[in-house]
N, C-alpha and C positions, 0 to 999 in steps of 0.2 A: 215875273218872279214875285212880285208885290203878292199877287193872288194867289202863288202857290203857298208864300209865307202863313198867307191867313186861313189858307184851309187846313194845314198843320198845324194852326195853332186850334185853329175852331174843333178841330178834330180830336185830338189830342187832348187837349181841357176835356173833354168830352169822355174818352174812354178812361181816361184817368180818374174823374170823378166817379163811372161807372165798377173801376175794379174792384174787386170783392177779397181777395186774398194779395199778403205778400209776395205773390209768385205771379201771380198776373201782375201785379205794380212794376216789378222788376223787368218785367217782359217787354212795358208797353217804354220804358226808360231807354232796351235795347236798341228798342223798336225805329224810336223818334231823335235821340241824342246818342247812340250807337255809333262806333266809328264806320259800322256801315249803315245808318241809320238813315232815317228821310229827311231830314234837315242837314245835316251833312251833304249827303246828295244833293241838295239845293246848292248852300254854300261853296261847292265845286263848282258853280256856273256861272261865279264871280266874274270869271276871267273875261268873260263875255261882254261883261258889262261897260258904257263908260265911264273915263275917270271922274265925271262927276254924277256918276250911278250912285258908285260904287260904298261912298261913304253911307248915302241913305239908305240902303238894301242891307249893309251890313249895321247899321244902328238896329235893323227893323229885326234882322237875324237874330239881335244878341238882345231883343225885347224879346222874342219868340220865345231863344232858351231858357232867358230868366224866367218869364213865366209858368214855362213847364217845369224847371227846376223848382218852383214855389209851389205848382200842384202835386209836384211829385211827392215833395216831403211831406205838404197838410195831410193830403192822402194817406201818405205811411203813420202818421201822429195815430190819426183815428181810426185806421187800422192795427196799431199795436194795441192800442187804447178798447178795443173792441175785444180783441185776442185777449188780455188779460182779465177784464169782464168778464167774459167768458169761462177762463179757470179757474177767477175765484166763482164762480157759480159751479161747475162741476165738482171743484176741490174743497167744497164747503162742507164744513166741521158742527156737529150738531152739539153743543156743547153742552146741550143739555139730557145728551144719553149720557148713562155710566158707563165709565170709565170699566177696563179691564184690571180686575185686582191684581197685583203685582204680590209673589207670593214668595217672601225672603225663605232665605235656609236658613236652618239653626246650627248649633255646633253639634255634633256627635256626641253622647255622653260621653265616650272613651276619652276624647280628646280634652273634654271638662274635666276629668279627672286626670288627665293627664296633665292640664295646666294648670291642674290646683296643688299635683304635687313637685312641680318644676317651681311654684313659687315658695311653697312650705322649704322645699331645700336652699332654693338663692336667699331667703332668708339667712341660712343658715351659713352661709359664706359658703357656698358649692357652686361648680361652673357645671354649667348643660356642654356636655361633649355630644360629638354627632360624628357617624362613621359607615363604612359600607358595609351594604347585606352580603358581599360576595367577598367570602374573606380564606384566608390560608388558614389549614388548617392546623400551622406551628402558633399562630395567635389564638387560632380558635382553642384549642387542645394542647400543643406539645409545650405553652409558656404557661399556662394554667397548670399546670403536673398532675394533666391527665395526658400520662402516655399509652403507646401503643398495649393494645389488648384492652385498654377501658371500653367498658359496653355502648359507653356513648358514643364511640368514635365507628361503630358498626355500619354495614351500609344500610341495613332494616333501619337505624333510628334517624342516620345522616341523610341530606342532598348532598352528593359531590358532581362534579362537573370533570372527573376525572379518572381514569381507572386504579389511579397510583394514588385517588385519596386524599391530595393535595388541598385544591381550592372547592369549595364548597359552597353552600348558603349556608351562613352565619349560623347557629342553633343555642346560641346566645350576644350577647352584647358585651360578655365578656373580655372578648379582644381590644375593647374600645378601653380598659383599664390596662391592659399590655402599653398599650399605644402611649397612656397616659405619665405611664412609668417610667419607659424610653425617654417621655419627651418633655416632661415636664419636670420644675423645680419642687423639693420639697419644701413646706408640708403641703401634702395634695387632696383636695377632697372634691371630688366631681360626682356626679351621676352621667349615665348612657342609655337615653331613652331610644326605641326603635324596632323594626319590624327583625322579628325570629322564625328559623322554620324548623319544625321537626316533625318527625313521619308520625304525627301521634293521628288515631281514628276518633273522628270529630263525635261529639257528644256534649254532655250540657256541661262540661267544665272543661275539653279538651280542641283543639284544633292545631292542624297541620301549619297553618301560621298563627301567628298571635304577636301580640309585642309584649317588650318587658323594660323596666327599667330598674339596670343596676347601679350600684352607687360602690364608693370605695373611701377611705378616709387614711390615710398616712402620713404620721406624725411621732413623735418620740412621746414615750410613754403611755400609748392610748391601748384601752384594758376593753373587755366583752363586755364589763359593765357601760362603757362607751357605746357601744351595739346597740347594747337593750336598750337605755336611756334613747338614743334617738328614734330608734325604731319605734317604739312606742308614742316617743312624742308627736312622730306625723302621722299613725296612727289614730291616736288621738285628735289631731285637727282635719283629718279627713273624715273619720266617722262620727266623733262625738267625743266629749268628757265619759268617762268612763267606761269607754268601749274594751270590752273580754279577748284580751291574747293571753299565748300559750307559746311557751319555746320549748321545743323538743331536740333531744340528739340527735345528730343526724351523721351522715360523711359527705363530705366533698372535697375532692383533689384540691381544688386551690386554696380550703380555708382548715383552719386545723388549731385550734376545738369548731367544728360547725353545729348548725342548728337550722332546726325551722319553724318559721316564725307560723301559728295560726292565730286566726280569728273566730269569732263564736258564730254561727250560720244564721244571717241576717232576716233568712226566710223561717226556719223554726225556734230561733232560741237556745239552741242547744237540745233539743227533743231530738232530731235527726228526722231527713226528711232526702225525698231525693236529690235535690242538689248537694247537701251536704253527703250522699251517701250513707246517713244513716248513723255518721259518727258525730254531728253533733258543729261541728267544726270546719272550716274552709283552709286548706293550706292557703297561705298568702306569698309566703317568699322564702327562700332558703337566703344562708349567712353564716357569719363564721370570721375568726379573726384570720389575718393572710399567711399563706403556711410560709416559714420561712425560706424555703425552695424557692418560690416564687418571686419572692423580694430579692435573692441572690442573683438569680437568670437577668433582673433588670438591672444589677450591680449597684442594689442598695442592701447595707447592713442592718442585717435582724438583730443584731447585738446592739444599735442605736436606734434603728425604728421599728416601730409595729403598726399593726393597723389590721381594720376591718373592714370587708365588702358584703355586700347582699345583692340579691337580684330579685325582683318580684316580677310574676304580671299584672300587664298593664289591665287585660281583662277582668280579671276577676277581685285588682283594685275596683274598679268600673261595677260590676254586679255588688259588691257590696256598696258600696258607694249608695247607687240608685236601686237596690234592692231588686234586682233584674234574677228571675230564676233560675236561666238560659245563657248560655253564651254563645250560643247559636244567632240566638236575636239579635245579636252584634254586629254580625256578617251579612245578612240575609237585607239588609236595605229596605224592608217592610215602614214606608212611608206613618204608617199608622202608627207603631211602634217610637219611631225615629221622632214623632211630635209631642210627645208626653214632655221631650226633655228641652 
C-alpha cells in the first residue's frame, strides 16, 4: 500500500503540473480525490491492514491528499493568472486611435420657439395647460359657438373617428380653454400649446397637421386694448423691438369683435414674395374678445367678466422666428436643414 500511495502521489504531482486548462485540472481532481477516485480506492483497503498498520498508511494517505490538494490549487492560481493575461491581451484597447465622435441632437427650431413663447407668457402670470388630440366635438365646436352647419365642422375640413361626428382629432386647442373654464377659478389666464389636424393640402404655409398655441385671459374689466397690448408685446420679444403688425377684422364664433393678427414677411419686407403670397404679410394668429355665449355655457357672467383669447401657429411662429421660407422644411427631418439651428 506504501507503494501504491507513492506512485499516486509521483503521478499525480506529475499530471497536475502538466494541465493546461481549467477543465483538465478539474478532471485530474476527479480522477485522484474523486469519491470514485484512485486514492480513495486505496484507502478502502484499510480494513486490511493491521492495527498497527493502520495509523501509518493513513498518516501517509492524508500527506498524499494534502499534497495533491496543494498542487491542485498552485496549478489553478497560475492557470487563472494565465487566462486573464491572456484577455487582457486580446481585450486590449489602443488608446491611442480616435475615438468615435459622439454626435448630440439639437432642439428643433419649432420647439425653440415654442419655449421662448411658453416663457414670454409665464412671465406674464400664465399656466401652460396640456390636453388630448382626440377630443369631442361639443368642446371642440358645440362650447366654442360654432354650431351645427358651421363650415368648419364639415367632414372635407374635419378628422372624425365617427359617423355621427362626435369625437374627432382636435382642429384646434381650443377645447383645452372649455376645459379651463369648467375647471378653474377665476381670474384665468392660460395658454394651450399642442399638435392640431385639419384636412388642409400641404404647401409652403399649410399642412394637414401642425401645432398651435392658444391662450385665453378672463378677468373683470379686461378690454381688446388688453389684446393688442399683449399681443404685440411677445410679439415684440420674439421678433425684435419694432417688429410690423397689423390687425384686421375678422369673424369667429367664439370671439366677438375678433381679428387677425399679421406680421410683415420676414423673407421680402413687405414687397411680396412667395411665401407671403404676394401680399406682403404673414397671417400669424386670429383673436378676438370672448363672445358672451360662451362665457354663459361655462356659467360665468358677461355682465361681470370679460376676456380675450387668440390662437396662433406654432409653425409659422417658427418660420418667422428663424426666417425659414418653407414650412415643409419643418417636417421633412432633412438633417442638413435641422443643424443650422
Amino acid at each position: 500500500m506504501r507503494e501504491q500511495l507513492a506512485n499516486i502521489r509521483a503521478q499525480a504531482l506529475s499530471a497536475v503540473e502538466s494541465a493546461g486548462t481549467a477543465a483538465e485540472l478539474d478532471a485530474l481532481r476527479v480522477q485522484y480525490l474523486g469519491k470514485k477516485g484512485e486514492l480513495t480506492a486505496v484507502l478502502k483497503q484499510m480494513g486490511k491492514l493491521s492495527p498497527e498498520e493502520r495509523p501509518v498508511m493513513g498518516q501517509l494517505a492524508n500527506d498524499v491528499r494534502a499534497a495533491l490538494e496543494e498542487a491542485l490549487s498552485r496549478q489553478g492560481s497560475i492557470l487563472e493568472a494565465r487566462a486573464l493575461e491572456q484577455r487582457l491581451r486580446d481585450e486590449a484597447v489602443d488608446v491611442t486611435v480616435p475615438g468615435k465622435p459622439v454626435k448630440l441632437g439639437r432642439r428643433h427650431p419649432m420647439y425653440i420657439a415654442l419655449d421662448e413663447i411658453k416663457d414670454i407668457f409665464i412671465g406674464m402670470g400664465f399656466t401652460v395647460l396640456d390636453g388630448p388630440e382626440i377630443e369631442l366635438a361639443e368642446l371642440n365646436f358645440d362650447r366654442l359657438n360654432a354650431g351645427e352647419g358651421h363650415p368648419s365642422r364639415d367632414w372635407s375640413d374635419t378628422f372624425y373617428f365617427d359617423e355621427d361626428s362626435r369625437v374627432m382629432l382636435r382642429s384646434q386647442t381650443s377645447p383645452m380653454q372649455v376645459r379651463a373654464m369648467d375647471t378653474m377659478e377665476l381670474p384665468i389666464r392660460i395658454i394651450a400649446p399642442g399638435r392640431v389636424y385639419r384636412k388642409d393640402e400641404v404647401d409652403a404655409t399649410h399642412s394637414p397637421m401642425f401645432h398651435q398655441v392658444e391662450g385665453m385671459v378672463i378677468d373683470k374689466n379686461v378690454t381688446m386694448a388688453d389684446l393688442k397690448g399683449t399681443l404685440n408685446t411677445v410679439v415684440e420679444k420674439l421678433y425684435g423691438k419694432g417688429t410690423k403688425t397689423r390687425f384686421r377684422p375678422h369673424h369667429f364664433p367664439f370671439t366677438e369683435p375678433s381679428c387677425e393678427m399679421d406680421v410683415q414677411c420676414h423673407k421680402c419686407g413687405g414687397v411680396g414674395c412667395p411665401t407671403c403670397k404676394g401680399e406682403g404679410w404673414i397671417e400669424l394668429l386670429g383673436a378676438g374678445m370672448i363672445h358672451p355665449k360662451v362665457l354663459q355655457m361655462s356659467g360665468i357672467d358677461p355682465e361681470v367678466y370679460s376676456g380675450w383669447a387668440f390662437g396662433m401657429g406654432l409653425e409659422r411662429t417658427a418660420m418667422r422666428r428663424f426666417k425659414i421660407a418653407d414650412l415643409r422644411l419643418i417636417f421633412e427631418n432633412d438633417v442638413r436643414f435641422l443643424e443650422q439651428f
